[in-house]
N, C-alpha and C positions, 0 to 999 in steps of 0.2 A: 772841025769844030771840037773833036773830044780831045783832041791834039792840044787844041788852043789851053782848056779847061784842066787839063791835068797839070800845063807846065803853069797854070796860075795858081793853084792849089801849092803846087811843090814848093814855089818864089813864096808864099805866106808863109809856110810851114817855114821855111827858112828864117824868114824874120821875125818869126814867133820865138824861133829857138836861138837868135842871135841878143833878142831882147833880155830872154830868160838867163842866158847866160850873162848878161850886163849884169843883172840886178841881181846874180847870183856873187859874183865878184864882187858887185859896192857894198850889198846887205847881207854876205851870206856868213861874216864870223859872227852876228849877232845870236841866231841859233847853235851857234858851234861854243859861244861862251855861254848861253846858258844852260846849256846840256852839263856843259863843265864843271858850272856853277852847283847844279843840283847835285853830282855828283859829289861833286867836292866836300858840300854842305852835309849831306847826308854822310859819308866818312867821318866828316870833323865830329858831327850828332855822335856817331857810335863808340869814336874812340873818346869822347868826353864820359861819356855814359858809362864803358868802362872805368874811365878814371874813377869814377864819383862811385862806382860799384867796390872798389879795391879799396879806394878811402873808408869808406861805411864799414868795410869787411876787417880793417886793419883796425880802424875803430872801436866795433863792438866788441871782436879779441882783445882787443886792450884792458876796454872795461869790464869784460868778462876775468880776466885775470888780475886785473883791481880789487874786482868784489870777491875773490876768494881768499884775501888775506880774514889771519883769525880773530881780530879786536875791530872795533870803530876804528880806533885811531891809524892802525895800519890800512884800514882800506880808504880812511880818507888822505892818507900823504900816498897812496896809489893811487886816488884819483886823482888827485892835483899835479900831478906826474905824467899825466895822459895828454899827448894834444890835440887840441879840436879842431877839424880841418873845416870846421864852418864857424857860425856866431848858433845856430841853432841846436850843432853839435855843444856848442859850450854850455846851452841851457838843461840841454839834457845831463850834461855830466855835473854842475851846478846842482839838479833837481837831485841825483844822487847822491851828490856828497854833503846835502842839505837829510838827506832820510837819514843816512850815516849819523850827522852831528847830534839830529835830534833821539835816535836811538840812544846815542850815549849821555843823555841827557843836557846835551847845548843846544836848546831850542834856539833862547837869541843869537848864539853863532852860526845858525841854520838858516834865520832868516834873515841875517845881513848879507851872505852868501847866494841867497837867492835875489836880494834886493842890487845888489854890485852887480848879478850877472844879467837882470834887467836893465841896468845903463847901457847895453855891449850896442855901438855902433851898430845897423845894419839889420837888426831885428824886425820881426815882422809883428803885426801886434796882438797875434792871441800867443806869442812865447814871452812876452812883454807881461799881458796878465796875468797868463798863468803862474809866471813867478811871481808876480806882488800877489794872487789872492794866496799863493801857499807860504807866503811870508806873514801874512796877516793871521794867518789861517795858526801857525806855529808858532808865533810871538808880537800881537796884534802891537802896531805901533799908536803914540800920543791921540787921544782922539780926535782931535782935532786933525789929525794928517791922514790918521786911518780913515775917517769920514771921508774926507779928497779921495782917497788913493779906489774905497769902494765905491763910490758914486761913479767914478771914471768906468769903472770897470764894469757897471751895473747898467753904463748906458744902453738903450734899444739897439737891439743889434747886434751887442757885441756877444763874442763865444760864449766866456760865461757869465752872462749877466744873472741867472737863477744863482748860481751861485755866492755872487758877490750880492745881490739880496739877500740871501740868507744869513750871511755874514751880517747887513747892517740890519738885518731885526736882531740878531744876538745882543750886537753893538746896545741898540736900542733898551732891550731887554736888561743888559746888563748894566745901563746907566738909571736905570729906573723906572723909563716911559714906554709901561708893559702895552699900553693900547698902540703906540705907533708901533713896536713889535709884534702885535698880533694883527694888525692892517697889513703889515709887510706879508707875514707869513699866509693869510691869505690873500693875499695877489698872487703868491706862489704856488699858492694852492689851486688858483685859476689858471696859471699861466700855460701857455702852449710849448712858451723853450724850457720849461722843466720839465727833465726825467720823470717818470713813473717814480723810482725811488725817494728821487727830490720832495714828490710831492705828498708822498706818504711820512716822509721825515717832517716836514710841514706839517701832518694833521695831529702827526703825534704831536707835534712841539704846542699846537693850540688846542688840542685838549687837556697837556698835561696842565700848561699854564692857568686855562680856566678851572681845572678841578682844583688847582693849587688856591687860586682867585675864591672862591668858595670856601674851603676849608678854613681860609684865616678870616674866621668870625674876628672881630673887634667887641661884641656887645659883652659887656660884664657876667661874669657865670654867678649862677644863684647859688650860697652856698647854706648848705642844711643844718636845722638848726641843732645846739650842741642836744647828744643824747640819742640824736635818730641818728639809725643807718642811711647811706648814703643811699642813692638812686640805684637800683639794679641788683640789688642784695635784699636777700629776705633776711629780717633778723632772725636770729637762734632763739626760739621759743620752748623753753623745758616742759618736757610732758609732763602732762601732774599725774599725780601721785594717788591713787585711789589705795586709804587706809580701810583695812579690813575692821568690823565690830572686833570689841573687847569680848578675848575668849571662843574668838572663831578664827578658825586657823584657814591662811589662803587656800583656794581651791586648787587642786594639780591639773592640769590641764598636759593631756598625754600630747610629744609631739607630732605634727604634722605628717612628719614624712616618715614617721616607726609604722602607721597604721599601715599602707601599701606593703610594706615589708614583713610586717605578721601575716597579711593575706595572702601575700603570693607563698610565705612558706607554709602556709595550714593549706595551701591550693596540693600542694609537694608532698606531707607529709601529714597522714590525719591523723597520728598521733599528738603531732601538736596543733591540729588544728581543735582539739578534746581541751588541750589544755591552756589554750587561749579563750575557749569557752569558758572554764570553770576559772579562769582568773578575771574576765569580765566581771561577773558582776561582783567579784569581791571589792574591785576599785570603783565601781557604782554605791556600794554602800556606805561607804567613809564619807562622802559630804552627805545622806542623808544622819548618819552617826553624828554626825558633827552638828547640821542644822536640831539636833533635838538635844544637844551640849544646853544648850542656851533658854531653851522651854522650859527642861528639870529644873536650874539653879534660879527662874525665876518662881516657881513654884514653892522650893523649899523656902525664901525668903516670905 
């Protein structure tokens, strides 16, 4: 019986393993290619990775040795000389040679240079905005286009839409219609995708606006009538003049600051402090001398 049992075990075991080998044979390069596959894939990944790391590297060097020529002008025919191994590579070397242009004073040539390299096939679209708002931003184009080009750019959602609002309150501000410009800028001043920065440049812009809004009274100024002084000036009033009687001579009146000065040296020396005595009251008697001038002579009459 155990005889029986072991050679039926063994006969399974055998067609177990002649089955596994069938399905090994019809099924078995499918695991064997995609072992292949990952590896392959994962090779292709790093030597790309490399590639795109040696490009970036040859790149920056490039524009690094661009931007060390000594005028605008020669760093911008050095960067126009550099080549972009992407479309996003080109927005960046665009964005520089647009800082360059404007440095040397060709804003509009800065911002047609950014605007061209916003046409570039294949862009993605915050390198798209960012060059129209720094084209706007450096030589705002017709308003009417500039209005399209920031509204696009200000839609929800997009990168910088705090930005390109702030732009069209300028816009706003700058055509006249100071209230739609001070709505914009506080929206900005509410908003959650503006900067900390953003928003403090915001409060200043609507406070300076409203102090500005205030100051420029309109109402006619009062003006004074001829002979008076104006507002805020005391006129020059001549002290008058106290005329002494006929025949009495003005009083002398010793100065202020001699008195401390004879005291502290009769304090020093009592020699003179004797003859500061005896010069009192000789200058005490002269205005009573004087007031009895005027008693005699009406007397003799």
């Amino acid at each position: 019986m155990a005889n029986t049992d072991s050679f039926i075990e063994e006969v399974s075991e055998e067609v177990r393993r002649d089955q596994l080998f069938t399905l090994f044979r019809r099924w078995g390069w499918i695991p064997i290619l995609l072992i292949l596959g990952i590896v392959g894939g994962a090779a292709w990944y790093e030597w790309q990775g490399a590639q795109q790391r040696v490009a970036a590297q040859s790149f920056g060097d490039a524009l690094l040795a661009a931007l060390d020529g000594e005028d605008p002008e020669a760093r911008i025919a050095a960067l126009e000389a550099v080549e972009t191994p992407s479309p996003e590579a080109g927005i960046i070397l665009a964005l520089l040679a647009a800082g360059e242009a404007a440095n040397g004073e060709d804003r509009a040539g800065a911002a047609e240079r950014l605007r061209a390299a916003a046409e570039a096939p294949g862009l993605e679209r915050r390198y798209v905005d960012l060059a129209l708002l720094k084209a706007e931003m450096l030589a705002p184009a017709p308003e009417a286009e500039a209005r399209l080009i920031l509204e696009a750019i200000a839609a929800p959602g997009a990168p910088y839409s705090a930005l390109a609002e702030e732009q069209l309150a300028l816009l706003d501000i700058r055509l006249g219609d100071l209230d739609a410009g001070l709505d914009r800028l506080r929206s900005i001043e509410r908003s959650a995708a503006a900067t900390a920065g953003l928003q403090q440049r915001a409060a200043q812009l609507i406070v300076a606006l409203e102090s500005g809004a205030v100051l420029l009274d309109t109402a006619p100024e009062v003006e004074a009538p001829a002979g008076e002084a104006p507002a805020g000036e005391a006129p020059a009033e001549a002290a008058p003049v106290e005329e002494a009687p006929a025949g009495e001579a003005p009083a002398e009146e010793a100065p202020a600051e001699e008195a401390p000065a004879e005291e502290a040296a009769a304090e020093d020396d009592p020699a003179e402090a004797e003859a500061v005595a005896d010069e009192t009251p000789a200058e005490e008697t002269i205005p009573a001398a004087e007031e009895e001038a005027p008693a005699e002579a009406a007397a003799e009459e």
